[in-house]
Phi, psi and omega in degrees: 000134205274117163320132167304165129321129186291278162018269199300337191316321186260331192089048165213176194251151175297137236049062195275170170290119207295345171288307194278334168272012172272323214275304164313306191291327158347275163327251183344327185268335151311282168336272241261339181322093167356272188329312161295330158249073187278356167261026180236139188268340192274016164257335169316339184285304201269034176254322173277350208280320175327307190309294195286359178279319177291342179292347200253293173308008204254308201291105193299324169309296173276018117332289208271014165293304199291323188302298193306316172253346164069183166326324187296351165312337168248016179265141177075025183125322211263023171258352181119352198064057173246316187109170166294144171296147179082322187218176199074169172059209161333286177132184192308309220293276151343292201291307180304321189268000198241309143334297148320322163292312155293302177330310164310305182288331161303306179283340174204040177266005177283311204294340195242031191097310164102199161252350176078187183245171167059048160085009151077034142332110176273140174320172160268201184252155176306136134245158177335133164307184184201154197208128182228107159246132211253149159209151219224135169306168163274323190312317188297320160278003170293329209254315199089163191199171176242104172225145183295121170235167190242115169226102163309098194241204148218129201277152122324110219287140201248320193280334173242006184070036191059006192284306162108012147247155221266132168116330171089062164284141160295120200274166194266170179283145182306120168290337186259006176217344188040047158097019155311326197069339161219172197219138181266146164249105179272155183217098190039261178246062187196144182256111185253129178266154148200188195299168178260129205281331176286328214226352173102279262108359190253000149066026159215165165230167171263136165259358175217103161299149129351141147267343185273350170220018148080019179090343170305341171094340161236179165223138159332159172154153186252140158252180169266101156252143194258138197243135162299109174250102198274142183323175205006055163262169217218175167274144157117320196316117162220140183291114175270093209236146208241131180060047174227060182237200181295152133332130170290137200286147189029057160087039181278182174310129160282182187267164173252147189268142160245120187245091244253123180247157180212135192262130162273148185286190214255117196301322218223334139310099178238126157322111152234077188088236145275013169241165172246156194235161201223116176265134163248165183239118187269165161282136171310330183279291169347299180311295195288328175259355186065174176159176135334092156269164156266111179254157173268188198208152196300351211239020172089012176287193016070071176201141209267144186231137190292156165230132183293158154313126174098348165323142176249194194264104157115352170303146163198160188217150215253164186206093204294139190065036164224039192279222136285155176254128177336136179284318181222054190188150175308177157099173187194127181278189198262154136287130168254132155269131168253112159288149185231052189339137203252130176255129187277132170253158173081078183290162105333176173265328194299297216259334120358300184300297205297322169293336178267341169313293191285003177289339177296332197239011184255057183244300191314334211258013172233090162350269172327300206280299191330279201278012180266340173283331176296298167314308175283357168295316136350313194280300132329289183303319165307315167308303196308303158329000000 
């Protein structure tokens, strides 16, 4: 039986683009993939006849073989001492997992680092973010402050430049991966990658480690930093500061620091958001006949606040902008007083008498207590009917 065409094998017309038959071998090694068709016995055939057409077209020498010459290019010998594709030598199994294998490095050699460019040298690594919690008075988030912290971190090694060899010679490619950084394993029809056990994954070695960092290239150290905390952050608020995080191993990139602010409370005060909220405790005569208190104010003022006659427990009244100041916005929010009307204790007998006089002469002046007892009498009177 007469060979197909490699071409037609794939669905494609000759001189196609080494782009356009990795795509064509794609498409086809999916279709045709034994496992998805286990009830067709003709797919395994045309799963290989695929293997071995791609085997041939990937490759630009035995491409401009095949052009010229068709199959008899590989008959007798004339493949190069490989044999016919798909067979002979090694055998399918090979030819497939060598195939399969760029298709793999297609579909996930971005996910898996790739080969890169200049022989797929791997990067150094990143180094770890780093997370710092700072707590800040509210004065402090009011006004906002600059302040100096000590963060244990790890530096670049200063004695190799991060190179992590000593004198800071440049370390060599990994012989065993050869600066892949992984190294493969075919397992039938499948190619399985992994790290490279000589060199970590990082596709060079040091042959004369640092002494001062032991070839990572960094060092243990506490540093200083100084942090801008801009008014009106809040708990939960966080400062990003970029490339003051750990250090990258052997001259990699650093990491960035993060500073998490937690506002601490506040004795007089409560935070709600960009407003405050402030309970003050008025005297029962003060409630009732109203006047003037003095309240403080976040910024260390002053400002007197009027109280109506007759005020109650839970009144409260604003006092505008005199809140917090927007974190990422012009402005400032209000403060409210909350009254806290005061029942006075520890009496006299002298201020006993007078109180009860006046509750004697006071029935008219409580509203509230009038009609919530006219309901429960109301109330009462109805059970009994």
């Amino acid at each position: 039986m007469s060979k197909r065409d490699y071409y037609d094998v794939l669905g494609l017309k000759k001189g196609a683009s080494a782009d356009e038959i990795k795509k064509a071998y794609r498409k086809k090694a999916k279709e045709l993939h034994p496992d998805r068709n286990k009830d067709d016995p003709q797919a395994e055939t045309q799963f290989k006849e695929a293997n071995e057409a791609y085997e041939v077209l990937k490759d630009e020498e035995k491409k401009a073989a095949y052009d010229r010459f068709g199959h008899a290019a590989f008959e007798g010998g004339m493949g190069g001492g490989g044999g016919r594709p798909g067979g002979g030598g090694m055998g399918g199994n090979a030819d497939f997992a060598s195939a399969f294998s760029d298709v793999f490095d297609d579909l996930f050699g971005d996910f898996m680092g790739g080969r890169g460019q200049g022989g797929g040298r791997r990067r150094a690594a990143r180094g770890a973010d780093l997370r710092y919690n700072m707590r800040v008075t509210l004065e402090e988030a009011y006004i906002g402050l600059q302040k100096t912290i000590n963060v244990p971190t790890s530096v670049q090694c200063t004695a190799c430049s991060g190179s992590g060899s000593e004198g800071g010679a440049e370390p060599t490619t990994c012989p065993t991966c050869s600066g892949m950084g992984k190294v493969r394993a075919t397992q039938g029809f499948f190619t399985v990658e992994r790290s490279c056990p000589t060199c970590s994954g990082l596709g060079q070695i040091i042959k004369n480690p640092c002494q001062s960092c032991g070839g990572a290239g960094r060092v243990q150290k506490e540093r200083a930093l100084s942090v801008n905390v801009p008014a009106g952050v809040e708990t939960g608020t966080r400062i990003r500061l970029a490339g003051e995080g750990e250090a990258g191993m052997r001259g990699g990139p650093p990491g960035d620091l993060y500073i998490f602010i937690e506002v601490e409370p506040h004795p007089i005060f409560e935070r709600d958001g960009p407003n405050l909220q402030c309970r003050v405790p008025v005297s029962m005569i003060s409630a009732a006949l109203g006047g003037d208190i003095e309240v403080p104010t976040i910024d260390g003022g002053r400002s007197r606040v009027k109280i109506p006659a007759g005020s109650q427990s839970g009144r409260q009244m604003r006092l505008r902008g005199k809140g917090m100041p927007g974190l990422r916005g012009p402005g400032h929010g209000d403060m409210f007083i909350e009254l806290a009307v005061e029942t006075p204790v520890n009496l006299t007998s002298r201020q006993k008498e007078l109180l009860r006089e006046f509750e004697e002469l006071s029935e008219e002046n409580n509203p509230e207590s009038k009609s919530f007892f006219s309901s429960v009498k109301n109330f009462w009177d109805s059970m009994k009917g």
